[in-house]
C-alpha angles and dihedrals in degrees: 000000000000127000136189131189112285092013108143115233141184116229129210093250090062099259136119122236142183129217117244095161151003130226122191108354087300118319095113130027130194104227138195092211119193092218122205092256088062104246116106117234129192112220140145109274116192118224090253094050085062118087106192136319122265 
C-alpha cells in the first residue's frame, strides 16, 4: 500500500492515525494517532500494525 505524508489511516488496533513522517520507504511511519480514550499520541507505527488507508 502506498502512503504518502498526511494521509489518514486505520490502524489494526481500531484507531485512526495521520501521517507526520516516513522512515524507510515505508517501513515505519511517525503517526498523530487519535487513540480510543480521546487524546492524540505521536508514536512509531510499523507497516503491519496499519488496516487500510481512509
Amino acid at each position: 500500500m502506498k502512503l504518502e505524508m498526511f494521509d489518514k489511516v486505520l490502524l489494526k488496533t481500531g484507531e485512526t492515525a495521520f501521517i507526520v513522517d516516513i522512515y524507510d520507504e515505508g517501513k515505519a511511519y511517525e503517526m498523530d494517532i487519535n487513540t480510543n480514550t480521546g487524546k492524540i499520541v505521536t508514536d512509531t507505527v510499523w507497516s503491519d500494525q496499519i488496516e487500510k488507508k481512509l
